[in-house]
N, C-alpha and C positions, 0 to 999 in steps of 0.2 A: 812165821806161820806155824810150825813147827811146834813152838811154844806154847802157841792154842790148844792146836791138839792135844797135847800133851795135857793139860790141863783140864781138858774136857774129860780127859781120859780117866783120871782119877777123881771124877768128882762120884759121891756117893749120896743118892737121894732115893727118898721113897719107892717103892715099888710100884705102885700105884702110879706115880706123877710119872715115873719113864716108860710104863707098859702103856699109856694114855696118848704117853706124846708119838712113842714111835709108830701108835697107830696112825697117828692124826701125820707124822714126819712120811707114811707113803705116799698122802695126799700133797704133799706141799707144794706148793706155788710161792717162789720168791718174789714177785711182783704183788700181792696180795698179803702175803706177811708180812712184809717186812714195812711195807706203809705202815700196819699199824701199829708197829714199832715207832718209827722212824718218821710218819710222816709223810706229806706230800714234796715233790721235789727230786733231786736225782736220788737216786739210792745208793748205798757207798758200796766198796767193792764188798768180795765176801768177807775177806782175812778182817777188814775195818768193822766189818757189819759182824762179823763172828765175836771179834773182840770186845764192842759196844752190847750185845750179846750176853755174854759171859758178863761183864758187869752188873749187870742187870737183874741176871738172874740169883749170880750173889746176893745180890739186896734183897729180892724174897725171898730166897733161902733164910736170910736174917730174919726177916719179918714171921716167916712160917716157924721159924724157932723159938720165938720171945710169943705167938699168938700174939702177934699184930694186928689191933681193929683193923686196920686198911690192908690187910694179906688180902690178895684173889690168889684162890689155885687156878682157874679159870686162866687166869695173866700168866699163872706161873706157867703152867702145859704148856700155855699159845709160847711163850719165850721159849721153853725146851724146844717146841716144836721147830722153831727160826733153828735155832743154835744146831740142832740134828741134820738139818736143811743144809745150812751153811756149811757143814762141816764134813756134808758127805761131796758135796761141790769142792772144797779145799783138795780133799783127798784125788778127788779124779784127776784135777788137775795137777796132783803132785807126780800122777800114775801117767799122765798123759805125757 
């Protein structure tokens, strides 16, 4: 879990994309994000879901660097947004 974080930690992206997300990261709702990530069905824990997450987001980060026809920032925010979500829940829970 640890290692997420950690990882989250040092990631460096536009100013833009994370002043966007952390607006949209007050609002969040994990039952409503994360479906449309993930889908209908159980939804995995946080640490699985942070980690599937991060994956993810990697890959548009790829795509936003090469100007990728198929990039959304749209997608991309909404993932930051999950990842910021999920990651403030890890933490409480590390605190708890």
């Amino acid at each position: 879990m640890q290692e997420t974080l950690n990882r989250l930690n040092s990631l460096h992206r536009p100013r833009l994309l994370i002043r966007a997300a952390r607006i949209g990261a007050s609002h969040y709702n994990r039952d409503t994000c994360l479906r449309v990530h993930f889908g209908y069905g159980t939804l995995p824990r946080s640490k699985e879901a942070l980690s599937r997450l991060v994956d993810m987001e990697a890959a548009l980060e790829d795509q936003r660097r090469v100007k990728g026809a198929g990039y959304s920032v749209s997608r991309h925010v909404n993932v930051l947004i999950a990842m910021m979500g999920e990651a403030r829940i890890l933490r409480a829970a590390l605190v708890a």
